[in-house]
GUDO-834344 format. One line per field, with one value per residue (C-alpha): residue number from 1; residue in three letters; chain; x, y, z. Coordinates in Angstrom, 2 decimals. Layout:
BEGIN
i (NUM, ...) $
aa (ala, ...) $
ch (A, ...) $
X (X, ...) $
Y (Y, ...) $
Z (Z, ...) $
***
This chain:
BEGIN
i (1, 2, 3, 4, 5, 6, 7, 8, 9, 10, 11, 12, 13, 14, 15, 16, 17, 18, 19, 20, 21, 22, 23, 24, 25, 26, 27, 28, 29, 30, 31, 32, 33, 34, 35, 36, 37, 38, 39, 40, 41, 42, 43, 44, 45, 46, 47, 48, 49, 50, 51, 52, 53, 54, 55, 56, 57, 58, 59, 60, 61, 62, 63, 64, 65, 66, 67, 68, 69, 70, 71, 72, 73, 74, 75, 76, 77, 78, 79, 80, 81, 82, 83, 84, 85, 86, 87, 88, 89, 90, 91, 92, 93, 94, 95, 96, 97, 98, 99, 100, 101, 102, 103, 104, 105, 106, 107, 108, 109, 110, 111, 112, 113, 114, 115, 116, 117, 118, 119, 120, 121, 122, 123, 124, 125, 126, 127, 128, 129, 130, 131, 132, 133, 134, 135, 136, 137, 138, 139, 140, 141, 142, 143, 144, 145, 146, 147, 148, 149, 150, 151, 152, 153, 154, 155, 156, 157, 158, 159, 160, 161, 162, 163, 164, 165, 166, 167, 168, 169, 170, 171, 172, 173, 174, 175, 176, 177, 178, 179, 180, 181, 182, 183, 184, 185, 186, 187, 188, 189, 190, 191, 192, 193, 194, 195, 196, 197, 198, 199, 200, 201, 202, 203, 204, 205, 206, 207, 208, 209, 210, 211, 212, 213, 214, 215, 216, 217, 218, 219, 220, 221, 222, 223, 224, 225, 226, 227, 228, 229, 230, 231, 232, 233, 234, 235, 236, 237, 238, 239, 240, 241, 242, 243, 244, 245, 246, 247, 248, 249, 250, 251, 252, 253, 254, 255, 256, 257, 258, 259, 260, 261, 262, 263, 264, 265, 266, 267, 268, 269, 270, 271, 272, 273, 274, 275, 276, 277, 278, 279, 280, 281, 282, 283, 284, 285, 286, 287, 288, 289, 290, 291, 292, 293, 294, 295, 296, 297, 298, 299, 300, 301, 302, 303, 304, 305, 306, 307, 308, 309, 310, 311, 312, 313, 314, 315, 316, 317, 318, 319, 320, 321, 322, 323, 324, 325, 326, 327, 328, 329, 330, 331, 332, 333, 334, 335, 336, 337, 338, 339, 340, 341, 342, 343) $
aa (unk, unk, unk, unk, unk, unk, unk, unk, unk, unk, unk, unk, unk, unk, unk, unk, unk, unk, unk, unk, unk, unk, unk, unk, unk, unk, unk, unk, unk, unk, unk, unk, unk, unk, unk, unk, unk, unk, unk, unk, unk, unk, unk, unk, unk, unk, unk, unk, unk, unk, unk, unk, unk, unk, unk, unk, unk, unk, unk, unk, unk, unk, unk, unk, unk, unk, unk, unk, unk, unk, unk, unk, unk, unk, unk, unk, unk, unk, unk, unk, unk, unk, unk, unk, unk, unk, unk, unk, unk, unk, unk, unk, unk, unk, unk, unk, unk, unk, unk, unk, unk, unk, unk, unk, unk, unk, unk, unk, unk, unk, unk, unk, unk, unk, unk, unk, unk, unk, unk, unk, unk, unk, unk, unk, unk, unk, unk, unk, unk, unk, unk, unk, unk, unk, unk, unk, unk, unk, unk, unk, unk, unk, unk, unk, unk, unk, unk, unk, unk, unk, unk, unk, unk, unk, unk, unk, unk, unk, unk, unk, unk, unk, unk, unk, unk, unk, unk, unk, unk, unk, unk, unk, unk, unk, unk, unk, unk, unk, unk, unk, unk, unk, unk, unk, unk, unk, unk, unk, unk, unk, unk, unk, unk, unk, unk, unk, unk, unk, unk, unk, unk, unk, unk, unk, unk, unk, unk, unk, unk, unk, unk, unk, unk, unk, unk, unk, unk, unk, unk, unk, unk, unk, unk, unk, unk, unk, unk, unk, unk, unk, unk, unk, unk, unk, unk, unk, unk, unk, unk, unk, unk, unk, unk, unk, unk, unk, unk, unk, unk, unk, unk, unk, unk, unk, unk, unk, unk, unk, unk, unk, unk, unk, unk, unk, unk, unk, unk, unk, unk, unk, unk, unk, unk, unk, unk, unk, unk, unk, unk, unk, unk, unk, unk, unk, unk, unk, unk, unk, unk, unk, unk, unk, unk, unk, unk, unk, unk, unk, unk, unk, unk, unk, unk, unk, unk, unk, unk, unk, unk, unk, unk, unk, unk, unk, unk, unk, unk, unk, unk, unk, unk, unk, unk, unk, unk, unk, unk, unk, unk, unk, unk, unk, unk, unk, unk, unk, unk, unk, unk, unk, unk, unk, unk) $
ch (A, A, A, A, A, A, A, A, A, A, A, A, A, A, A, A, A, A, A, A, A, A, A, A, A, A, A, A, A, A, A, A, A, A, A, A, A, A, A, A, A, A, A, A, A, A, A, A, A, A, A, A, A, A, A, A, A, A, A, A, A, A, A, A, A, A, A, A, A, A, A, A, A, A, A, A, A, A, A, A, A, A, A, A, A, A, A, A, A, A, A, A, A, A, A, A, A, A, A, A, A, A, A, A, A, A, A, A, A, A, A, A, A, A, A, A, A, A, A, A, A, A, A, A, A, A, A, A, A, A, A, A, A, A, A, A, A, A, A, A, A, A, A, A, A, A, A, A, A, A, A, A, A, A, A, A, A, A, A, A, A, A, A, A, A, A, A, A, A, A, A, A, A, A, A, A, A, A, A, A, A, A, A, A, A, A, A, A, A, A, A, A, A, A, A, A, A, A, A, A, A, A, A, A, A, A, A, A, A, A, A, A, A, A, A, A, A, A, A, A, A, A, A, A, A, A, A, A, A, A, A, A, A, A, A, A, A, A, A, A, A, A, A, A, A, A, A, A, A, A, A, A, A, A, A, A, A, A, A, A, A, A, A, A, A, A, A, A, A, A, A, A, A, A, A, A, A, A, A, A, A, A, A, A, A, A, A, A, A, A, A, A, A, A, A, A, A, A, A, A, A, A, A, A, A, A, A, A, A, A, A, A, A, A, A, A, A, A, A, A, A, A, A, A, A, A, A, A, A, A, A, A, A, A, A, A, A, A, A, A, A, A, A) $
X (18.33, 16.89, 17.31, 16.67, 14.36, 16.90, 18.64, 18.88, 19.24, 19.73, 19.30, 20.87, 18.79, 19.25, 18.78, 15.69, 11.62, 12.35, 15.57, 14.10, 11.06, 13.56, 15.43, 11.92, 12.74, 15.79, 13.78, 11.46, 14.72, 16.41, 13.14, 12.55, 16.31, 16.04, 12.17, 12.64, 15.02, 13.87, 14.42, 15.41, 14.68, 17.09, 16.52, 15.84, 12.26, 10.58, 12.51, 10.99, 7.35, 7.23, 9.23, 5.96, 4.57, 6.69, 5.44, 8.76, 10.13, 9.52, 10.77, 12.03, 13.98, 14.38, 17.68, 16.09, 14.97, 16.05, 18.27, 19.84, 23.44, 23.25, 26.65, 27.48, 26.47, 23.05, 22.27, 23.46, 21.45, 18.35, 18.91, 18.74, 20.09, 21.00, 23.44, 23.05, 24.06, 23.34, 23.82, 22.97, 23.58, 23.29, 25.13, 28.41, 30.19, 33.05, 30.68, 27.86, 30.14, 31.56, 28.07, 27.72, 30.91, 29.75, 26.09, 27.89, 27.13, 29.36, 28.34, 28.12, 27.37, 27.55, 29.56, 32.72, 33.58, 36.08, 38.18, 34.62, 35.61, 37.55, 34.97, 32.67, 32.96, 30.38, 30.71, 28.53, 30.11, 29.76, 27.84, 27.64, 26.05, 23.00, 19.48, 16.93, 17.72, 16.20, 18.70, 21.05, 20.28, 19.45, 23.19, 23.26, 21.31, 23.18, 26.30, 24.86, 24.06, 20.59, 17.68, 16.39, 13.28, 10.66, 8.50, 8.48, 6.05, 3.87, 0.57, -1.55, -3.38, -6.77, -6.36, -4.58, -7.13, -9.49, -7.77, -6.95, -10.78, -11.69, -8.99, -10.12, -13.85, -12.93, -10.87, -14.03, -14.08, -17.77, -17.00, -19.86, -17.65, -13.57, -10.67, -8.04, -4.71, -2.12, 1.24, 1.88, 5.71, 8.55, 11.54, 13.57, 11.93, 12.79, 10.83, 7.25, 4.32, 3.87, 1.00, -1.29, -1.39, -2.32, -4.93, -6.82, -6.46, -8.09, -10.82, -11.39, -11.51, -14.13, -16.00, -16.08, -17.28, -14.32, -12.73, -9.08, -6.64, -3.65, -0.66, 3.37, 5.82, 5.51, 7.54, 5.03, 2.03, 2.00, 1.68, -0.88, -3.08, -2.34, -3.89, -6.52, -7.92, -9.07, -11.67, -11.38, -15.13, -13.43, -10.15, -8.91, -5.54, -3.45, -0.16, 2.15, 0.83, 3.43, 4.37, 2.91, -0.59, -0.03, 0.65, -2.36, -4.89, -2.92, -3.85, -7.47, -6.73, -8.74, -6.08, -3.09, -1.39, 2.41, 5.90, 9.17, 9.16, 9.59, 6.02, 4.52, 6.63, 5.42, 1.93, 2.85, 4.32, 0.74, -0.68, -2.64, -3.34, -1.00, 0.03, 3.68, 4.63, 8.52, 10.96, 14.55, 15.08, 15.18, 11.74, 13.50, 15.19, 11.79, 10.49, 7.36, 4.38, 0.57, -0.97, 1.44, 1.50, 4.52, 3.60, 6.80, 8.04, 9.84, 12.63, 16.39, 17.36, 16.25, 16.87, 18.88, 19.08, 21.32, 22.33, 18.86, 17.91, 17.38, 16.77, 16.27, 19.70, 18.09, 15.73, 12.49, 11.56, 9.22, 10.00, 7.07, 5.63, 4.91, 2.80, -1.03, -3.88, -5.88, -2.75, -2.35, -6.63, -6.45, -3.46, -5.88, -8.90, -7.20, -5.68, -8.68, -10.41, -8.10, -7.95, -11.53, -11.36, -8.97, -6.47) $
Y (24.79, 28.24, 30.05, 33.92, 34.95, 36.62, 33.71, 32.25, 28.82, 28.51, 24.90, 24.58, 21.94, 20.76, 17.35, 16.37, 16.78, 13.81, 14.45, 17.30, 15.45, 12.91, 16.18, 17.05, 14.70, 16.95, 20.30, 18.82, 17.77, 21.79, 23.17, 21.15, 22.21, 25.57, 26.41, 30.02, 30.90, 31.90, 28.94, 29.49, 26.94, 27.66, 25.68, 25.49, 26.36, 22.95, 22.48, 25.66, 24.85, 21.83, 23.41, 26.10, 23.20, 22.54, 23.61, 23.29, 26.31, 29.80, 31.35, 29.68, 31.30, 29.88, 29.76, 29.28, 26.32, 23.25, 22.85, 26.05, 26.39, 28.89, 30.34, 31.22, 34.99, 33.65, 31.86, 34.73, 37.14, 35.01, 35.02, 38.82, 40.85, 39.85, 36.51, 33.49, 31.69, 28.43, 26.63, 22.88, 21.45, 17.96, 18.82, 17.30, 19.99, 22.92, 25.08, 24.20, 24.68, 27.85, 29.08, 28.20, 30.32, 33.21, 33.02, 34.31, 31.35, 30.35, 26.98, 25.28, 21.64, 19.06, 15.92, 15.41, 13.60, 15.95, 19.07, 20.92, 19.83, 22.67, 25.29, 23.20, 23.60, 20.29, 17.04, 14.58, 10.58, 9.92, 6.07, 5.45, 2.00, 3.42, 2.53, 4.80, 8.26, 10.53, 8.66, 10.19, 13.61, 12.96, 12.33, 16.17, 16.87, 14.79, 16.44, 19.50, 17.45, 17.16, 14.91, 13.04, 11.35, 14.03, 12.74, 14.59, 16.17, 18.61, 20.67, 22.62, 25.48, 25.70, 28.82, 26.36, 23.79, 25.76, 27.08, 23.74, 22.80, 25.32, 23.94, 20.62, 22.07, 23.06, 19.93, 18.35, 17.22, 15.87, 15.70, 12.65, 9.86, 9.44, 10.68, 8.40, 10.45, 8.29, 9.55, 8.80, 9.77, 8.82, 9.73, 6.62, 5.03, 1.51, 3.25, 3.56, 1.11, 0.01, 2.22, -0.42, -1.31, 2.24, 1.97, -0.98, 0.38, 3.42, 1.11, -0.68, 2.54, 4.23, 1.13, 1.56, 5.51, 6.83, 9.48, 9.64, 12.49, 11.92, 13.95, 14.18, 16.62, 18.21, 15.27, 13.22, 14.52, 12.23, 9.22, 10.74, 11.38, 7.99, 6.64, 8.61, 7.41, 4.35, 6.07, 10.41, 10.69, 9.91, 11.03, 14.79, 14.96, 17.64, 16.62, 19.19, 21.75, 23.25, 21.43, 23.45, 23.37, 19.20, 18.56, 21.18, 19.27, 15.79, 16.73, 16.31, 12.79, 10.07, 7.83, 7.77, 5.47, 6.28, 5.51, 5.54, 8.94, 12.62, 13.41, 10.17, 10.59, 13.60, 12.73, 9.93, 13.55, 14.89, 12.55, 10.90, 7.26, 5.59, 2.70, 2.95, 0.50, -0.09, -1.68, -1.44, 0.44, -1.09, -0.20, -0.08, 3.11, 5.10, 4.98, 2.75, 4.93, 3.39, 5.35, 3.87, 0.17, -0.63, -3.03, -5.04, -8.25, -11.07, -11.65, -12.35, -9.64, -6.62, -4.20, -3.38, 0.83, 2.36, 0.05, -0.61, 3.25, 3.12, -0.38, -3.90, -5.05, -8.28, -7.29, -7.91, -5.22, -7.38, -5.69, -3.40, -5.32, -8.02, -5.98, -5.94, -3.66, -5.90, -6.60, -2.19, -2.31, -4.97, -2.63, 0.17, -1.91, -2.63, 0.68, 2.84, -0.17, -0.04, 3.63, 3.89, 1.36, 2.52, 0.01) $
Z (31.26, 30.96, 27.31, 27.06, 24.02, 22.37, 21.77, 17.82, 16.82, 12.97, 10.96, 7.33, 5.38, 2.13, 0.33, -0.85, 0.49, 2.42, 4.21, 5.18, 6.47, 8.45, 9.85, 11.61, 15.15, 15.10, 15.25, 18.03, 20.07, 19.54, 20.21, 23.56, 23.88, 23.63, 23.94, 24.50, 20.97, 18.22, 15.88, 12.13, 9.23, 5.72, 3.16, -0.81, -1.89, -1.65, 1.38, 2.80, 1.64, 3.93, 6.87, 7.04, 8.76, 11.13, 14.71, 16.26, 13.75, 14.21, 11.09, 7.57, 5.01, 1.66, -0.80, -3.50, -6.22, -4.60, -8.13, -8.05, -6.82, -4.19, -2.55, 1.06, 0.57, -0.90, 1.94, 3.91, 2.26, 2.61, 6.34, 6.96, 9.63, 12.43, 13.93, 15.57, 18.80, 17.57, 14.19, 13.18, 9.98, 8.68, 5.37, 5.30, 3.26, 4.27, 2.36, 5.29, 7.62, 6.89, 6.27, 10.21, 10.83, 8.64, 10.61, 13.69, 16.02, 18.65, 18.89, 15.55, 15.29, 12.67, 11.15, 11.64, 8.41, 6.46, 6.35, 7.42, 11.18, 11.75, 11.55, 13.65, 17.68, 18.34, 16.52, 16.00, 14.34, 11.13, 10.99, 7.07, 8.03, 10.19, 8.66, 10.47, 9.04, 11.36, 13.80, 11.87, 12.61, 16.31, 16.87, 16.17, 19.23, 21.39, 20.32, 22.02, 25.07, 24.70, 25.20, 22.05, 20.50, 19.42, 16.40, 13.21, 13.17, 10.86, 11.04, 8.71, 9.91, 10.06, 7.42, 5.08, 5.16, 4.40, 1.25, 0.42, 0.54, -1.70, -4.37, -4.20, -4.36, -7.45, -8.63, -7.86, -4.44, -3.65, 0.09, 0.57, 0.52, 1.81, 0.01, -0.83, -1.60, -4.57, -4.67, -8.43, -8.04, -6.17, -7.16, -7.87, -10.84, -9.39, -5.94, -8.31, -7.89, -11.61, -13.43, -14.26, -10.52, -9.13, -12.23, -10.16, -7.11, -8.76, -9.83, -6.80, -4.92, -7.27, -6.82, -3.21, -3.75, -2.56, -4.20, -5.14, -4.78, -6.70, -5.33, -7.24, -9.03, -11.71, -13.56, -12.53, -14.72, -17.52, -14.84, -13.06, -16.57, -16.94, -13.69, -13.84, -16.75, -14.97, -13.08, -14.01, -12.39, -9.12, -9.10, -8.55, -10.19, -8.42, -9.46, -10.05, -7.28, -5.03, -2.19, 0.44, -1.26, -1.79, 1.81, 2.88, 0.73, 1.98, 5.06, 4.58, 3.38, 5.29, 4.84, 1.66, -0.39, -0.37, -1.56, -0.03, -0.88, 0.33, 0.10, 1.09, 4.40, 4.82, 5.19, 7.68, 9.74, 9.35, 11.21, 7.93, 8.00, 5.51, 3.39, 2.70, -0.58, -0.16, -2.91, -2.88, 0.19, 3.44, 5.52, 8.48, 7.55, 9.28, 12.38, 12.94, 13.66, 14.67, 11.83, 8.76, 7.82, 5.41, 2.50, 0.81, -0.54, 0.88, -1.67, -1.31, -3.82, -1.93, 0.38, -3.09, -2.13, -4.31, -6.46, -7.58, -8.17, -11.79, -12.74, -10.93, -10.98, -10.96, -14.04, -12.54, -10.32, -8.42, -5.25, -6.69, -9.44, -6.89, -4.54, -5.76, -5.80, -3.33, -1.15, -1.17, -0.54, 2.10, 4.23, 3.75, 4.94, 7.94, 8.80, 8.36, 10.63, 13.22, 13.32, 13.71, 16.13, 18.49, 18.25) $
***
């Protein structure tokens, strides 16, 4: 149907980098929705960093550190002037909700799980058991009655990238040979790829003259020091950066080694050729894509998910131990080749 301009649609996000990657199909299906309104992104700082990206939102609006406690009024304040005839959240809370209410929307849509159903006016089930998680947040569409199944999808501007270039310039970026992006993190420490194994691939990657970008939080410095130590003439170590400069110099990745993380699937919304190394989760909680090849092992033990987020609870952690430097350079072999390739 046909919006007027002056229509609003606001979108509460919280979570972590990558449920607020997975929320991305969800701003594709509101924008396609209502293409004409001006479409509002809150979220925390990190949040906001990668929703800059996001061609299907017009304006984002941060809260703050993603860590910070931030109160109705916050949030309020950080929106501006001004109400809304639309509000989505997926955030399961009466705080969320009544942050809808308080936004001045009529129609304000979420889950339906708790005493927060009272300020909402659409509902969308609550499915604990459901795997894919941007599915998840599609239900909130069709609560609104509309059509689902936009990708997520992100884009750096040509302005970006070129600020990104110079960075990595800098860093050390030859620019004669590909660049291989690492993500050393990954939140979960039973989600890493052991160190000594992202020191081979290093190796093996420097050996091929490729030059390696390695990409994390700030927690993850020490690892990334670590790693780079196998080969520090090839590798550009720009852990720690903001997440808005990471995913602009991600973006000139030819291809990336990732985890089951926010950042890694953030890369695979770029567009950037990538090898996705999954442990205890199950890797049919994302949506297959032609440009990202998942790499995990057949064992009994896992998908393990939460109750293997510290530690193996069967002790061995072979779910990532298991998978190799050559198995992770083989995937990447065969990506790039296809990719080039067409097929």
């Amino acid at each position: 149907m046909k919006r007027e301009r002056s229509e609003r649609v606001l979108v509460f996000l919280k979570g972590g980098i990558g449920d607020v990657v997975f929320a991305l199909p969800l701003l594709g299906d509101l924008r396609a929705g209502f293409p004409a309104a001006e479409l509002v992104a809150l979220s925390h700082d990190q949040g906001a960093d990668v929703l800059r990206h996001a061609p299907a939102v017009d304006t984002v609006r941060s809260t703050g550190p993603m860590a910070a406690r931030t109160s109705v009024q916050d949030a309020l304040r950080a929106l501006g002037p001004g109400t809304f005839d639309v509000a989505v959240t997926p955030v399961r809370s009466a705080r969320a909700a009544w942050l809808l209410f308080r936004s001045g929307a009529g129609v304000r849509v979420g889950f339906g799980g708790g005493p927060e159903r009272l300020l909402l006016t659409h509902v969308a089930p609550v499915r604990p058991f459901e795997v894919v998680f941007s599915r998840r947040f599609e239900r909130l569409a069709t609560a609104l009655g509309l059509p689902t199944g936009a990708p997520a999808q992100l884009a750096v501007a040509a302005s970006e990238q070129s600020k990104a270039r110079q960075r990595l310039r800098a860093a050390g970026r030859a620019e004669t040979g590909p660049l291989v992006a690492l993500h050393v993190g990954g939140g979960w420490p039973t989600k890493q790829w052991p160190v000594v194994h992202a020191r081979g691939l290093v190796e093996r990657l420097a050996g091929a003259r490729a030059q390696v970008l390695l990409v994390g939080g700030a927690e993850d410095r020490a690892r990334a020091q670590e790693i780079a130590a196998a080969a520090p003439e090839a590798v550009l170590d720009r852990s720690g950066a903001s997440v808005a400069d990471t995913l602009a110099e991600l973006s000139l990745a030819t291809a990336a080694v990732g985890l089951d993380s926010g950042l890694s699937h953030a890369g695979v919304a770029l567009g950037i050729r990538t090898v996705l190394l999954f442990g205890p989760n199950d890797p049919a909680s994302v949506d297959p894509v032609a440009h990202a090849r998942l790499v995990t092992q057949p064992l009994p033990c896992r998908p393990c998910n939460r109750a293997g987020k510290v530690r193996c609870p069967e002790g061995h952690h072979r779910c990532m131990r298991d998978t190799t430097p050559d198995q992770v350079l083989a995937a990447l072999d065969l990506l790039v080749a296809a990719a080039l390739t067409g097929r």
